[in-house]
N, C-alpha and C positions, 0 to 999 in steps of 0.2 A: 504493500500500500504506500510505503515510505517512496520509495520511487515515480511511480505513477504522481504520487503526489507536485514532488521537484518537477516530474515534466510538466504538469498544468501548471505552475508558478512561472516556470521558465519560459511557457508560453503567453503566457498571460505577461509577463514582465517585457517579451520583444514584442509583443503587439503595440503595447502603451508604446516604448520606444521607438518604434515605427513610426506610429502614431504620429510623438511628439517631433521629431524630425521632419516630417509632411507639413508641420506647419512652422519650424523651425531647425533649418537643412544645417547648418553651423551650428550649431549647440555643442559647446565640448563635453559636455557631462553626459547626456543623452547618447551620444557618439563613443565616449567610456563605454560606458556604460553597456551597450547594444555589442561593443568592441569585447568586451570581457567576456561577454554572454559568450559568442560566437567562437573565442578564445577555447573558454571550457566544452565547447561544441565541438572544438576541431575544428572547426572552419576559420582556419589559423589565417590565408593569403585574405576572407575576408576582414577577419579581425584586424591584420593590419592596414588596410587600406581606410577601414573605420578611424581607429585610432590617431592612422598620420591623416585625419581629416579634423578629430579631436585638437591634434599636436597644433594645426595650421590655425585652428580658432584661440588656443590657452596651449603656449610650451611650455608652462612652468612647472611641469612636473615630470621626473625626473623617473618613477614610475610609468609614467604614461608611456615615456620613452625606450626605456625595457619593455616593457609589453609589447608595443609595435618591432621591434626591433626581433626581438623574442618569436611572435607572429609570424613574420617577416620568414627567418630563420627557418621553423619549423616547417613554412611553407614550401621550404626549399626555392627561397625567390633572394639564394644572396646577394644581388648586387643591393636589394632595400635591405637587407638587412644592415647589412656594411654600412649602407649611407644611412640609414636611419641610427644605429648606434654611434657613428663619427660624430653626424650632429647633436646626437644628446651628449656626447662628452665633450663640445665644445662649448654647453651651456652649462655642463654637470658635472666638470672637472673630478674626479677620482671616484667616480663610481663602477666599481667593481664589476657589476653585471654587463653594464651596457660594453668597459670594453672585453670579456670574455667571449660576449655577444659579436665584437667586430672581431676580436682574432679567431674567430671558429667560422666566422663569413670569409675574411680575408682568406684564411687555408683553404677551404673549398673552392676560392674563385680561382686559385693559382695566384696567388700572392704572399707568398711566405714569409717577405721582410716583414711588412707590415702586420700581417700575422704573431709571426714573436714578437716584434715590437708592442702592441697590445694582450699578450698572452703572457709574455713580462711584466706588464704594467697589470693587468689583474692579478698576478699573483703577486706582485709585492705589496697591493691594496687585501690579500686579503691574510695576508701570514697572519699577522696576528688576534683575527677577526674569528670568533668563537662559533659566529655566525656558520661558519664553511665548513660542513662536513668533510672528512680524508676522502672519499670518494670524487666531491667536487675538485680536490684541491691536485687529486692523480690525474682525474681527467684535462686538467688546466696544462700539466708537466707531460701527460701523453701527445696532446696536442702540441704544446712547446716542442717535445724530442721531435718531432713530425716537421715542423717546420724546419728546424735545423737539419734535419736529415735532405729538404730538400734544398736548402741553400749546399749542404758540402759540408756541414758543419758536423763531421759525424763526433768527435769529442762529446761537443754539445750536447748531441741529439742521445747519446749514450748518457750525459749526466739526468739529463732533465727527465729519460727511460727510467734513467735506476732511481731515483726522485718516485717518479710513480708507482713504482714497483714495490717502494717503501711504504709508500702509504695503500697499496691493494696488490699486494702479492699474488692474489689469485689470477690476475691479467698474462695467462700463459702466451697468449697471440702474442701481444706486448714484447713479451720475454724472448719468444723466438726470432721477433724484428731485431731488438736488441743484438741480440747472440750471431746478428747474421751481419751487422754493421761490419765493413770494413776496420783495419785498425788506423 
């Protein structure tokens, strides 16, 4: 029943939001708002297109910003994601997500400088952040060894390996990239 329930609210909540946009198409709250729903829908490429329509009425949040970016991402639509995360750290200076958010865009677009360059920069925002589970923080050092590996930088790309390795041992895939690195 508890289910059924959530989808009549969740329904009843994007009709109003519809709704309200029909009669006021910029509304950045409404456009949140509808952007989240859609978010936890999976219907991620709309949720951001919602959102950076949100962003274009009220940037000021820096939230809002990850989420689109996030969206974005999971849409598999990296080049918005990139540019959606770049611009929220030009307004949001040291927030952790959004650049994770652009060095995981960057690496899939084939762009690996910039990639570790952001993929360094969130993990030095988040070493000491209680907030970051060891899982997230492998994943950030997986990703980094990744980049490095495809700049040449195989050193590198082995420290920031064994880095991940430390924090999720159980990443055998992981271990055998490592173990197959050049010296």
């Amino acid at each position: 029943a508890a289910p059924a329930a959530d989808s009549t609210r969740t329904a009843t909540l994007t009709r109003l939001l519809e709704a309200a946009l029909q009669d006021a198409p910029s509304h950045p709250q409404a456009l949140d708002l509808l952007g989240q729903v859609r978010y936890e829908a999976g219907q991620y490429a709309e949720a951001g297109s919602l959102l950076t329509r949100a962003l274009d009425a009220d940037p000021r949040s820096p939230e809002r910003w990850t989420l689109a970016a996030s969206a974005y991402l999971r849409a598999d639509r990296l080049r918005n994601a990139a540019e959606t995360a770049e611009e929220g750290l030009l307004l949001f200076p040291g927030q952790a997500a959004l650049a994770r958010i652009s060095g995981r865009a960057h690496l899939q677009t084939g762009d690996p400088e910039t990639a570790r360059d952001r993929l360094r920069e969130a993990l030095s925002l988040t070493e000491n952040g209680a907030d970051t589970a060891p899982g997230q923080r492998a994943d950030l050092y997986e990703a980094l060894g990744t980049a490095h590996r495809r700049l040449g930088d195989f050193v590198e790309a082995r420290q920031a390996w064994n880095a991940a390795l430390n924090l999720a041992p159980d990443r055998d895939a992981l271990r055998q990239q490592r173990n197959a690195l050049p010296d």
